[in-house]
C-alpha positions as CSV (number, residue, x, y, z in Angstrom):
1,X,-126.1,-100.7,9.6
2,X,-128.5,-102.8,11.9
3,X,-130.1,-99.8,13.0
4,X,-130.7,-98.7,9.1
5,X,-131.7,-101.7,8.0
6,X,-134.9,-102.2,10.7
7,X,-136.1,-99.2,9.8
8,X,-136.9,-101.0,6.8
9,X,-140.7,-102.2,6.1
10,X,-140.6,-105.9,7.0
11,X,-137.2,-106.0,8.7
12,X,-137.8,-107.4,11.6
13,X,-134.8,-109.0,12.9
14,X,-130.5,-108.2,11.6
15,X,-128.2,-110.8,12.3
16,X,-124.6,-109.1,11.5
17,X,-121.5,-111.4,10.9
18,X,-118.2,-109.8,10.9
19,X,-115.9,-112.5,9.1
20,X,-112.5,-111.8,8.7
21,X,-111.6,-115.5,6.7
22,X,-111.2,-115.5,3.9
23,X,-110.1,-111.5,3.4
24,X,-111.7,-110.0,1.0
25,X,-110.1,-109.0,-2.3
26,X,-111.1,-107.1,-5.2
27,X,-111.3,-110.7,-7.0
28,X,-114.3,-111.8,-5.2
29,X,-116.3,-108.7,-6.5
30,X,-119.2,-109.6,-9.0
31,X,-119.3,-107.5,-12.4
32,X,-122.0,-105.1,-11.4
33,X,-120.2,-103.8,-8.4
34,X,-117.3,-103.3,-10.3
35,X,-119.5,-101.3,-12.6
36,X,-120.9,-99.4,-9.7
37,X,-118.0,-98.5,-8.3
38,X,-116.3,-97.6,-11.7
39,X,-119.5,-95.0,-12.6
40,X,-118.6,-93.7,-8.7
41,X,-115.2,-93.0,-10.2
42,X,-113.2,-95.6,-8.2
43,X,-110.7,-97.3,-9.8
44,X,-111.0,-101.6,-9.1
């Protein structure tokens, strides 16, 4: 992913944080990534 994104115009710098607290859920999703993922064909 880091090397992805600074190939970017701009990108300069990536900073990645892995967090594992609080896990992540299908609750915390917002309504247009449940829509993306729906039109993908993926059930959440």
């Amino acid at each position: 992913m880091r090397e992805r994104l600074l190939r970017e115009a701009g990108v300069l710098e990536v900073r990645i944080n892995v967090v594992w607290d609080p896990p992540w859920t299908s609750a915390r999703m917002t309504e247009a990534g449940r829509d993306a993922l729906e039109a993908w064909g993926l059930a959440v």
